[in-house]
N, C-alpha and C positions, 0 to 999 in steps of 0.2 A: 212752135215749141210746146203750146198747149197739149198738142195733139200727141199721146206719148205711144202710140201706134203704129205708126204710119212707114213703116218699114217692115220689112219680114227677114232679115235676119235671123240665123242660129243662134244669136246671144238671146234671147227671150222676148218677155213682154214686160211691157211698162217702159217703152224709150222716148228718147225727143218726139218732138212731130219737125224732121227730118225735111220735109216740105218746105217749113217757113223757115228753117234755120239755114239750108242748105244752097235753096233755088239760086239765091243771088251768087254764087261762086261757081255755079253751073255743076254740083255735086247730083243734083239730080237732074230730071225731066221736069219739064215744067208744062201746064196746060199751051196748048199750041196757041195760035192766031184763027185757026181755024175755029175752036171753040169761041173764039173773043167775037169772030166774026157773026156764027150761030147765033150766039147768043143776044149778038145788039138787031140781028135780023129774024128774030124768032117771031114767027105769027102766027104759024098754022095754028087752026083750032085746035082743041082738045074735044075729046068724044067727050058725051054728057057727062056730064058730074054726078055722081051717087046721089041721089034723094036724102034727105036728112033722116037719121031715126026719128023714135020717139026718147025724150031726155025726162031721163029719173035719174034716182038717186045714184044707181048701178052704172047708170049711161050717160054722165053728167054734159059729154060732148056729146051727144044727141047721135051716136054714130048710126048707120045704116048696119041694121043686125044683118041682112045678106050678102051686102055690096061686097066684092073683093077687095082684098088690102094688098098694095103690092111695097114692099121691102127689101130695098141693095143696101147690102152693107157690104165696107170696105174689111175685105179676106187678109188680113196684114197680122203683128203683131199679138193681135186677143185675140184672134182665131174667130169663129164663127158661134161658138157653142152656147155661149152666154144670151146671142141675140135670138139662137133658136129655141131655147129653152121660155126668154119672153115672148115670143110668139106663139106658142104652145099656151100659154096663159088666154093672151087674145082667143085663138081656137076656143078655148075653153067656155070663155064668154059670149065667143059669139059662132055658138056652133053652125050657123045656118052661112055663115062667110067662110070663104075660100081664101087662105094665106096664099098666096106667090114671093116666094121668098129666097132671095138668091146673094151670091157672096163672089165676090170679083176683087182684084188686084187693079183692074181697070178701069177704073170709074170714068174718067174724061171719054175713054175714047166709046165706052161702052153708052155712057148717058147724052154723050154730045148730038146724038142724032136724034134722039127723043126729045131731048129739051128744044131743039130747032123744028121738030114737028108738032110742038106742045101737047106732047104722052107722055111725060114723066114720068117714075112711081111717085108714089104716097109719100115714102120717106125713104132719106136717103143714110147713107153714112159718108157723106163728104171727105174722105181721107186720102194718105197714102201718097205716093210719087205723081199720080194724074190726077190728083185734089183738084175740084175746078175751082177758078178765080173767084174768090168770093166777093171781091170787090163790087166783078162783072154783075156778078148774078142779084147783088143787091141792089146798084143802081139799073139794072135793067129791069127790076120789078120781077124777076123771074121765081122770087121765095113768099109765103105765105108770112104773115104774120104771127107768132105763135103765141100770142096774146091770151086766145082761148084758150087754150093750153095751161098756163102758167095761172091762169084765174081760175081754174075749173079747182073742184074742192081734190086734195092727195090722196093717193089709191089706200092709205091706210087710215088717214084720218081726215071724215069729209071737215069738219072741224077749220081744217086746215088748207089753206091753199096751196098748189105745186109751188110756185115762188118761195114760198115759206119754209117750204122743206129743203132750198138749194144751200147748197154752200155760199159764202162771201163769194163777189163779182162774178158767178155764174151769169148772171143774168145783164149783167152789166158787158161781158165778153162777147154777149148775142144782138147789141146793140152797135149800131155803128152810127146813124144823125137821130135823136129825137129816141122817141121812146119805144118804136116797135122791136122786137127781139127779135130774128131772122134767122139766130140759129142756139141749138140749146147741146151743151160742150157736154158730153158724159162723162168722159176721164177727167182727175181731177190732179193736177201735179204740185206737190212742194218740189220749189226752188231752198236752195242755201247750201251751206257749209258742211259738206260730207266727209266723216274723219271716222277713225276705227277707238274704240272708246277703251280696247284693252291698249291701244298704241299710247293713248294720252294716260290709262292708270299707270303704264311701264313708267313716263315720265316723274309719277306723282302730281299732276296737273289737272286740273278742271277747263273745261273750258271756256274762253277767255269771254268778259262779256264786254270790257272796256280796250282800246286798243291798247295803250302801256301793259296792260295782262296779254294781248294776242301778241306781243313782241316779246312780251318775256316767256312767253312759252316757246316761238321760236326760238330765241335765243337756248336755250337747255335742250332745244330738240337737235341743234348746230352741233351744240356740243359730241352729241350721241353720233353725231354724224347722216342726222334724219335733216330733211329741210323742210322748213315752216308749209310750203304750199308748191303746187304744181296745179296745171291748170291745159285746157286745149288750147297750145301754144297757136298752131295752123288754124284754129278757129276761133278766135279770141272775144268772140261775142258771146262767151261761156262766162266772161266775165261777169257779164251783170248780172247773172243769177244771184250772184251776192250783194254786188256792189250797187247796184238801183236799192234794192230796198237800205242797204246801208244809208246813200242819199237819202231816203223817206224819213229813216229813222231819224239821223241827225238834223235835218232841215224841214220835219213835217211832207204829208206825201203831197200838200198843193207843191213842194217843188218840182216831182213826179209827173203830175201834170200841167203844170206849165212845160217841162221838158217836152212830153205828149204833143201840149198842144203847135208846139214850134214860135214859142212866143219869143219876141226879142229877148236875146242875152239871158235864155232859160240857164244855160249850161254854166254862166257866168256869177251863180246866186255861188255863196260863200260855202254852203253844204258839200258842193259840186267840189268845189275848188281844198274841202279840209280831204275829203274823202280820198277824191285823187293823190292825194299827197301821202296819205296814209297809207295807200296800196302799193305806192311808188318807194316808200321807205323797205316794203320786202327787197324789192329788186336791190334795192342801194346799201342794204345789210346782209346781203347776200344770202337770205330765208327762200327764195325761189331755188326750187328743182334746178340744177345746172343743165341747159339744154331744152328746157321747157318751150321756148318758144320755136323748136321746130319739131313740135311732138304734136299730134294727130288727137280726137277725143279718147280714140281706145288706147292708146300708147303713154297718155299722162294715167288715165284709170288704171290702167295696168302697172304703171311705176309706182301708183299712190295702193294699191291693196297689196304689191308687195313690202310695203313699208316704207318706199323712201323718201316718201312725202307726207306730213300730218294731212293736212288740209286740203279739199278740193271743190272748188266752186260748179254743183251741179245741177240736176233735177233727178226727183226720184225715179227716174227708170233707168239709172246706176244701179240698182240692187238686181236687176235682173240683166241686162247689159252686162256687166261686168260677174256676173256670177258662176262663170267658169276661173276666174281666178279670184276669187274673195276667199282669203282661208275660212275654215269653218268658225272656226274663234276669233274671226276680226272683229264681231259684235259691234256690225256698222250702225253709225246714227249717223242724222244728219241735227242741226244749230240754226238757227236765225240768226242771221250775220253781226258780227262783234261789231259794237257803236264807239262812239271816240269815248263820251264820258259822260256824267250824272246832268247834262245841261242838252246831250239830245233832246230831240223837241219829243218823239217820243217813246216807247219803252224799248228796254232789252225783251227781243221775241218778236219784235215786229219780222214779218216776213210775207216773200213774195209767192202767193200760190194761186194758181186760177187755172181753166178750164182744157183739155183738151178733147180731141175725138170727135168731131164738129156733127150733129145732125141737123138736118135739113128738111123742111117741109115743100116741095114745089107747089108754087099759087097755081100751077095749073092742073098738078093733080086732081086726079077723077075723085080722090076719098081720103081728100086735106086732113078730116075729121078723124080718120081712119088710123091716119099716121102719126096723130097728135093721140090718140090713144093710146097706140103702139109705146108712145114717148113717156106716157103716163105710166102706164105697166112699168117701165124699165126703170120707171123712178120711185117706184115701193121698196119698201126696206128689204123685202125677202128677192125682189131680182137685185140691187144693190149688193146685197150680201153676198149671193149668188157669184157675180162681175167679181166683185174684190177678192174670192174666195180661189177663185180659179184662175186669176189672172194676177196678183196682186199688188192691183192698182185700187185707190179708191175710186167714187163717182162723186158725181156732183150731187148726190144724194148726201145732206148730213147727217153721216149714219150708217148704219148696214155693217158694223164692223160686229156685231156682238157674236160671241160665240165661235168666231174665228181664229184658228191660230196665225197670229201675224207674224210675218218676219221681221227681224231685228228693224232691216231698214222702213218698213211702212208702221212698225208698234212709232217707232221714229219719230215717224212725218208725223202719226196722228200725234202724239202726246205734243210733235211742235206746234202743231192748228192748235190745240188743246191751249198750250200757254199764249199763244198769241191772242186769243179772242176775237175783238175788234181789229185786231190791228195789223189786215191782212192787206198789203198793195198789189195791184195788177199794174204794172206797166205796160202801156199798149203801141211802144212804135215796135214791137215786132210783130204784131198783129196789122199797125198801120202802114209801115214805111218800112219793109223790107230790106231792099237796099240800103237807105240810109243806119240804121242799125247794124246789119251783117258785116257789109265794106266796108261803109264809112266811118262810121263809129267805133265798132268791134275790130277791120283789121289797121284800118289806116289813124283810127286817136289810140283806143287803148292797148290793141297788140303793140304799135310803135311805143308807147310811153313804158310799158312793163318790161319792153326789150332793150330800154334804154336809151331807144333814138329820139328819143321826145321829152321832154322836162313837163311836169302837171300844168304848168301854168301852159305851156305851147300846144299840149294837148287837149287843152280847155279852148283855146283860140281856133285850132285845130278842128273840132266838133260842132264848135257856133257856128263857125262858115259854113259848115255842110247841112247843118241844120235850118242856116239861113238861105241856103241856095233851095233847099226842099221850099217850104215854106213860100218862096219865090217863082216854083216851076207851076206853072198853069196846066200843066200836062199830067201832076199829078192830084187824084182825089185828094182831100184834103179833110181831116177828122178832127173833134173837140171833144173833150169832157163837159156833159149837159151838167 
């Protein structure tokens, strides 16, 4: 979901990452057996490795000023343009090296055979329908550390270290046991509550920051014959865009991770259980879309910009997604999801935003050094700017907006980072547990409970079980919060 690329569709750029949200329902292609297999049997050598540069101030990773740099990035969504233009930078610095620099749709099937010969490039852009496993690839040791990287002092200000310049849980997103970072997420997505802002002045309404306010705006919106909320009935894991950080908010985000972690009776803490109830009151006051729950992600988006839904639980690559039917005057924002009251644990503005568009360093690249350059270039303010400007998506860069004209829905996102501050959660079982998130969670607890077949409390019971069966299966990798 991070990854808001990862398709090439005619609706634009800036969408889900379509990979992680999709695989488990069989919407997409997923990495084969065959790569799984490559890759736990990958030995061949790798040809020498580039000599080290000399490290100044210019060249803080010590790169090899002749060595070639070799760069796949995934051809999807953002197009190409943004990562050739930071390469042109690289050239620029290191005139005496040769870029190799290519853009594919293909990434599994195209890298699967180099990674099993141990030729990799430099740096990858890990995206798209044949995303490889990154599970695989971490525990088979197949990725560099990006450690250097993230220490090395910021292309703008040595001052500064790259980490320093990331957004919230960037860096935390690149981590999966302990502390090495294995992959550094360029795109950068807010989640929340996407609504048209001249829809709620029609009303005379602001938006709601307590639940008794987000029912009484449904209610007035009933009236008009508008309904409170619509949502991806058919993929109901669109749910927790809102609803996860709601939990955080009202219950602190250790409930979050405890969830995360598949700790006993996570799903059973009280936050879990007010939240549920609260969402379940739409359905049971009849503020949901009629028919929402057998409606598609483009088919509720498409009901909600032509009015007849306030509210919609998404991520910001709905502004460009949906931007063949957004009127020009819908003057979309997006909200940090409405808390129950003055005794959440923490503020109105919490919300969920974190990383997509995955890069990747291979440890057996010839010019590790090279690519981690590459990564440094693309995280100064002026290629940031650049990325956001032409794509408009932010980056994991904080920053890069100045001078930009932004569109309604990304001025949005930023001015919602902006109020949130600190108080930004990443929930990570869609990053972790696929499955259990997609199916289990999103269509068999909360699609059931929103469509009425399930009461919050059986939907609660509902989710622990499958939570507890994960948690239980020895067959799958198993993640914590350090």
């Amino acid at each position: 979901m991070g990854s808001t690329s990862e398709n090439d569709h005619s609706t634009g750029v800036g969408r889900r990452d379509l990979i992680r949200r999709s695989a488990a329902l069989g919407l997409l292609s997923v990495p084969t057996m065959s790569f799984l297999v490559s890759c736990a049997s990958s030995g061949g050598g790798s040809e020498d490795k580039a000599k080290a540069g000399k490290k100044t101030d210019k060249n803080p990773l010590a790169v090899n000023e002749t060595a070639q740099m070799e760069f796949v990035l995934f051809d999807g969504g953002f197009g190409k343009e943004y990562a050739e233009d930071a390469v042109k930078i690289y050239e620029k610095n290191f005139p005496g090296a040769k870029v190799k620099f290519a853009a594919t749709q293909k990434i599994q099937s195209t890298l699967q055979p180099r990674f099993n010969q141990g030729t990799p490039p430099d740096l990858i852009d890990n995206s798209g329908a044949e995303q490889m496993d990154m599970g695989v690839l971490v525990g088979k040791k197949q990725l560099a550390d990006l450690a250097p990287l993230l220490d090395a002092p910021s292309y703008d200000d040595p001052a500064k270290k790259v980490r320093d310049t990331l957004r919230p849980g960037i860096v935390e997103m690149g981590q999966f046991d302990g502390d090495p970072v294995w992959i550094l997420y360029y795109a950068y997505t807010v989640y929340g509550v996407w609504y048209s802002q001249k829809a709620l002045d029609s009303l005379d309404a602001t938006y709601p920051e307590t639940w008794d306010e987000m029912l009484a705006v449904c209610a007035k919106a009933k009236k008009k014959g508008i309904a409170g909320w619509t949502y991806a009935g058919k993929y109901p894991y669109y749910l927790p865009f809102s609803l996860y950080p709601m939990i955080g908010k009202v219950g602190g985000r250790e409930v979050l991770d405890a969830i995360d972690n598949l700790e006993p009776n996570a799903w059973k803490h009280p936050a879990v259980k007010t939240c549920f109830e609260a969402y379940y009151e739409l359905y049971k006051k009849g503020y949901v879309l009629k028919g929402t729950p057998g409606l598609d992600h483009i088919q509720s988006q498409t009901a909600w910009a032509q009015g007849k839904a306030l509210f919609l639980p998404n991520g910001s690559w709905v502004e460009n997604e949906s931007a063949n039917v957004i009127p020009a005057d819908f003057d979309l924002a997006v909200s940090a999801p409405t808390g129950i009251d003055s005794s959440d644990k923490m503020p109105f503005g919490t919300i969920w935003a974190s990383g997509g568009e995955p890069f990747i360093v291979p440890a057996k690249a010839k010019n590790t050094s090279g690519g981690m350059e590459q990564l440094r270039i693309m995280l100064s303010e002026a290629s940031s700017r650049n990325f956001t400007a032409k794509v408009k998506s932010l980056t994991a860069f904080n920053g890069g907006t100045d001078g930009i004209t932004l569109t309604p829905g990304l001025k949005s996102g930023v001015a919602a980072l902006d109020k949130a501050g600190d108080n930004v959660v990443n929930p990570r079982l869609q990053d972790w547990y696929v499955q259990l998130q997609k199916e289990q969670i999103g269509v068999g607890g909360l699609g059931e409970m929103m469509a009425g077949r399930l009461t919050p409390a059986e939907a609660v019971t509902k989710i622990q079980g499958y939570a507890d069966a994960a948690a239980k299966d020895s067959s799958i990798k198993h993640y914590k919060h350090q």
